[in-house]
C-alpha positions as YAML, in Angstrom:
chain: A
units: angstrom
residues:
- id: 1
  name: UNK
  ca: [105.72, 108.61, 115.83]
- id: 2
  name: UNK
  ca: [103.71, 107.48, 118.51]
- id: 3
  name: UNK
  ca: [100.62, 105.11, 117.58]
- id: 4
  name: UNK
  ca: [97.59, 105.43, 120.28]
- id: 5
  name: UNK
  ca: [94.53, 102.84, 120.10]
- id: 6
  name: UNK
  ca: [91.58, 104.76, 119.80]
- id: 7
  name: UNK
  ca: [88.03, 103.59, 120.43]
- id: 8
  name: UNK
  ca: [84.63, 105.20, 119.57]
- id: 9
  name: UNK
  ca: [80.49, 104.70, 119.96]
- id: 10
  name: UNK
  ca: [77.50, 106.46, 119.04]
- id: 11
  name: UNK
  ca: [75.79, 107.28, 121.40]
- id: 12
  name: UNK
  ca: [73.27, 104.57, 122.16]
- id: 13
  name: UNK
  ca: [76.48, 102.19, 121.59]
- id: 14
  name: UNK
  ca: [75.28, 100.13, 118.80]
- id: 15
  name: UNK
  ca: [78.14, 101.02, 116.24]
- id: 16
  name: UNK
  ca: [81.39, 101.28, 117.23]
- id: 17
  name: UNK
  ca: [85.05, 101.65, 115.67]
- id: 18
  name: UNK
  ca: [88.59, 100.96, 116.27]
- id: 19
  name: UNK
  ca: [91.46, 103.16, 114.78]
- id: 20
  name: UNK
  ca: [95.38, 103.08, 115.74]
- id: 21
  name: UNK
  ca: [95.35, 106.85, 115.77]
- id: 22
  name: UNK
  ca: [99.12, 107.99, 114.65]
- id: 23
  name: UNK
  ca: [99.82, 111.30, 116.16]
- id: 24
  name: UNK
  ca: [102.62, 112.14, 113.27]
- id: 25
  name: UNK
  ca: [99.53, 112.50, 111.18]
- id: 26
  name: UNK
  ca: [97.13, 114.48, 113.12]
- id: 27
  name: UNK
  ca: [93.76, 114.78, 112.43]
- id: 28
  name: UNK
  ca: [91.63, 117.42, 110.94]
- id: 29
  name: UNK
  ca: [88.90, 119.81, 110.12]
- id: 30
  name: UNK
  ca: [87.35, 121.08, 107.24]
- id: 31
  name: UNK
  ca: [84.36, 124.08, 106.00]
- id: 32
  name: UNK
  ca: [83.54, 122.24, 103.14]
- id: 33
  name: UNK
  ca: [78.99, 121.94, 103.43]
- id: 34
  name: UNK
  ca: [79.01, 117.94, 104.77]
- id: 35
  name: UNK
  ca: [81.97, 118.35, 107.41]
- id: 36
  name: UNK
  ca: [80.34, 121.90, 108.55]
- id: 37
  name: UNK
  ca: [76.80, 120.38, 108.97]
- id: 38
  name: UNK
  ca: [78.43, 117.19, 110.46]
- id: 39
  name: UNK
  ca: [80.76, 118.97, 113.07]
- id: 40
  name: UNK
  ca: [83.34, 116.50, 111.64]
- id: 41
  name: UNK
  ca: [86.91, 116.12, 113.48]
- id: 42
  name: UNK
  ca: [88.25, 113.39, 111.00]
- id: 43
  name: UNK
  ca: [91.04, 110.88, 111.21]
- id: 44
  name: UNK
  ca: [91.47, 110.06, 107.41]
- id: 45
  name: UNK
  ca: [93.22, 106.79, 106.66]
- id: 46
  name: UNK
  ca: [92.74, 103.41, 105.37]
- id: 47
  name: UNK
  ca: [89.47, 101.67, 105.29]
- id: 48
  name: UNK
  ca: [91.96, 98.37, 106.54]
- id: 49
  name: UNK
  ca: [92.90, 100.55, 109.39]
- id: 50
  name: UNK
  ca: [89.71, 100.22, 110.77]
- id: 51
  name: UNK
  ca: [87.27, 98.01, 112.59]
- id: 52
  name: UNK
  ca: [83.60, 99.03, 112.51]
- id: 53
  name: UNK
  ca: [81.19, 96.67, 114.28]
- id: 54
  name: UNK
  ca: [77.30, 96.88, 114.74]
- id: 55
  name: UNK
  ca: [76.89, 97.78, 110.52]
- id: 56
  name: UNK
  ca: [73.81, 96.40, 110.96]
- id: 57
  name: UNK
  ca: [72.71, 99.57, 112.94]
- id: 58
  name: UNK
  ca: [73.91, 101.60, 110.15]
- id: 59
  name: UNK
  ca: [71.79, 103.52, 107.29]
- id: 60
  name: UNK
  ca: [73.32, 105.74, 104.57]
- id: 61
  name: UNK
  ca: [73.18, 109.29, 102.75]
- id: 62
  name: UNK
  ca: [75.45, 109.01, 99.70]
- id: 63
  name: UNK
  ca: [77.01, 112.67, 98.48]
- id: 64
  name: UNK
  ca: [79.06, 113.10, 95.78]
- id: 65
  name: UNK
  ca: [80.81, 116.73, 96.02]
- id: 66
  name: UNK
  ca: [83.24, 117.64, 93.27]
- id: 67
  name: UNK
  ca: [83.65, 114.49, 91.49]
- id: 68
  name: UNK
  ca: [83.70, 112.24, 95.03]
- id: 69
  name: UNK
  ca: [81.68, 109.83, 95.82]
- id: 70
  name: UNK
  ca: [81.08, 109.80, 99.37]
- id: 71
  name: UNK
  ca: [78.95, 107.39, 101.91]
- id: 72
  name: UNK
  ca: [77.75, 108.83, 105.16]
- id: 73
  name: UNK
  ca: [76.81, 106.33, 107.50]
- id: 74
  name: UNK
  ca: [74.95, 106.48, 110.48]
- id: 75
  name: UNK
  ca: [72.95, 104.96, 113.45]
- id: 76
  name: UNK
  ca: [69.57, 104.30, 112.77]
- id: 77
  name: UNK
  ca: [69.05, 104.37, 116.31]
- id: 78
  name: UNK
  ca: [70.84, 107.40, 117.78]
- id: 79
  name: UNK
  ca: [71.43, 109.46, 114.31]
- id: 80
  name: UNK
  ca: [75.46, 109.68, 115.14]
- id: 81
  name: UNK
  ca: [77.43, 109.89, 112.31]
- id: 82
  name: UNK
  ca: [81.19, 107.59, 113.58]
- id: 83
  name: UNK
  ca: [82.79, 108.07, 109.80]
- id: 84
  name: UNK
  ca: [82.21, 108.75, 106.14]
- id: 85
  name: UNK
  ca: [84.39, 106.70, 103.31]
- id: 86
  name: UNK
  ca: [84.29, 106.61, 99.53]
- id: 87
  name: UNK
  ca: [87.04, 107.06, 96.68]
- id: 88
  name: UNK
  ca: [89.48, 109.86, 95.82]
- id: 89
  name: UNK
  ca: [89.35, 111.03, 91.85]
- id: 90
  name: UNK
  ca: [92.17, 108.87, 91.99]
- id: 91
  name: UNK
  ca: [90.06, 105.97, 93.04]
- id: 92
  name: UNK
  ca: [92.34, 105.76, 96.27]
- id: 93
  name: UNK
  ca: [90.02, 104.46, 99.13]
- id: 94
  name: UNK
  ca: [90.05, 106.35, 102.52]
- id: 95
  name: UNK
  ca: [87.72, 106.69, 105.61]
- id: 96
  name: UNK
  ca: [87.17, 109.68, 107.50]
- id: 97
  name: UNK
  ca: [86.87, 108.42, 111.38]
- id: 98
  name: UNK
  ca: [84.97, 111.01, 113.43]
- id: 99
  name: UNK
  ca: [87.24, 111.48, 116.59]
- id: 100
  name: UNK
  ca: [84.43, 113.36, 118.35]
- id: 101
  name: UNK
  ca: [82.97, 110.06, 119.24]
- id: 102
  name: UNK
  ca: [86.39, 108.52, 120.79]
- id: 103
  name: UNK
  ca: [84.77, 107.73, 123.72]
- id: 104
  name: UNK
  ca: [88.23, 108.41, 125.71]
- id: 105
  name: UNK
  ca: [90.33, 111.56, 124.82]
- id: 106
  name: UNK
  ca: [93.66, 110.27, 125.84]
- id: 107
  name: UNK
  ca: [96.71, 113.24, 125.80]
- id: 108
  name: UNK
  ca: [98.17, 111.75, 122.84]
- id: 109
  name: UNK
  ca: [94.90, 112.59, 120.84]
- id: 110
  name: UNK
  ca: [94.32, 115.75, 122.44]
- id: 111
  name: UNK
  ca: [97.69, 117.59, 121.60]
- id: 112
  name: UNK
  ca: [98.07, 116.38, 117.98]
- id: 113
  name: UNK
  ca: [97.70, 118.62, 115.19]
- id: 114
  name: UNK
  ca: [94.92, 119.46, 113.60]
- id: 115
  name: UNK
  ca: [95.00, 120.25, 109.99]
- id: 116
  name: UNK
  ca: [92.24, 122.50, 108.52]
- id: 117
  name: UNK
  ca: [91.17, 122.27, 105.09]
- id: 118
  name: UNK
  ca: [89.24, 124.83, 102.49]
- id: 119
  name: UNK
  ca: [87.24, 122.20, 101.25]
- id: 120
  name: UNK
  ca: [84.55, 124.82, 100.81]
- id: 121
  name: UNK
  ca: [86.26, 126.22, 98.33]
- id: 122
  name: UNK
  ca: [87.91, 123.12, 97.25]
- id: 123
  name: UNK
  ca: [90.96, 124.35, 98.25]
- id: 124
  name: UNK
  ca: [92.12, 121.01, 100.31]
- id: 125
  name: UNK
  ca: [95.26, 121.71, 101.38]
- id: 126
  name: UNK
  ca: [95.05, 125.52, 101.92]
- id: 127
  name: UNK
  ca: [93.67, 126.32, 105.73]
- id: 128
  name: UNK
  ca: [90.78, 128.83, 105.01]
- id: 129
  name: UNK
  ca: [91.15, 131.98, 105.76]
- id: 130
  name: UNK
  ca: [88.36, 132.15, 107.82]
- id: 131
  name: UNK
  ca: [89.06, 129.68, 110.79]
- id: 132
  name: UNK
  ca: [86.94, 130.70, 113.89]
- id: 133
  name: UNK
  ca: [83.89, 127.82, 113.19]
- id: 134
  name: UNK
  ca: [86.18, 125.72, 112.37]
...
């Protein structure tokens, strides 16, 4: 396991995060309709796990896709979506850090895996079958 800090902006560098990025776990990509429109490469982990400053930048779109309840935040400045969060049916709590705003792309980062997901099909953890976008 190796554990790399990771650090991302938007791109006028009001909001940032901080994420210990564990390479054992990868990250990921998904078709479902948000992470598609998004362009999302997520790190999905604890919201504890993470340090988001500049909130105050931040407004919200709320989606709630088979039975999830989802918050999008964003810069109200730049329009750059850093992560999304919200509740598994299980009421587990995770946030989705967009790695595509890491504003360095250390080795480590670059050569871990990268699950894909069916989420349009709500197929989670199948890989579609159609993987070329993704």
């Amino acid at each position: 396991m190796t554990i790399v800090p990771l650090h991302g902006t938007c791109l006028c560098k009001a909001v940032s995060f901080e994420v210990q990025f564990d390479t054992d776990r990868g990250s990921s990509r998904c078709n479902c309709s948000s992470c598609w429109k998004l362009r999302i490469w997520g790190y999905l982990t604890k919201p504890s796990e993470v340090k988001i400053s500049g909130k105050e930048n931040l407004t919200s779109y709320i989606h709630n896709p088979n039975g999830l309840k989802l918050d999008y935040p964003f810069c109200k400045t730049c329009g750059v979506h850093l992560y999304h969060y919200g509740k598994m049916p299980d009421n587990t709590e995770f946030i989705n850090v967009n790695m595509a705003c890491v504003d360095e792309r250390p080795e480590e980062l670059l050569s871990a895996k990268v699950g894909l997901a069916d989420g349009l099909n709500n197929k989670w953890y199948i890989e579609p079958a159609d993987k070329r976008h993704l």
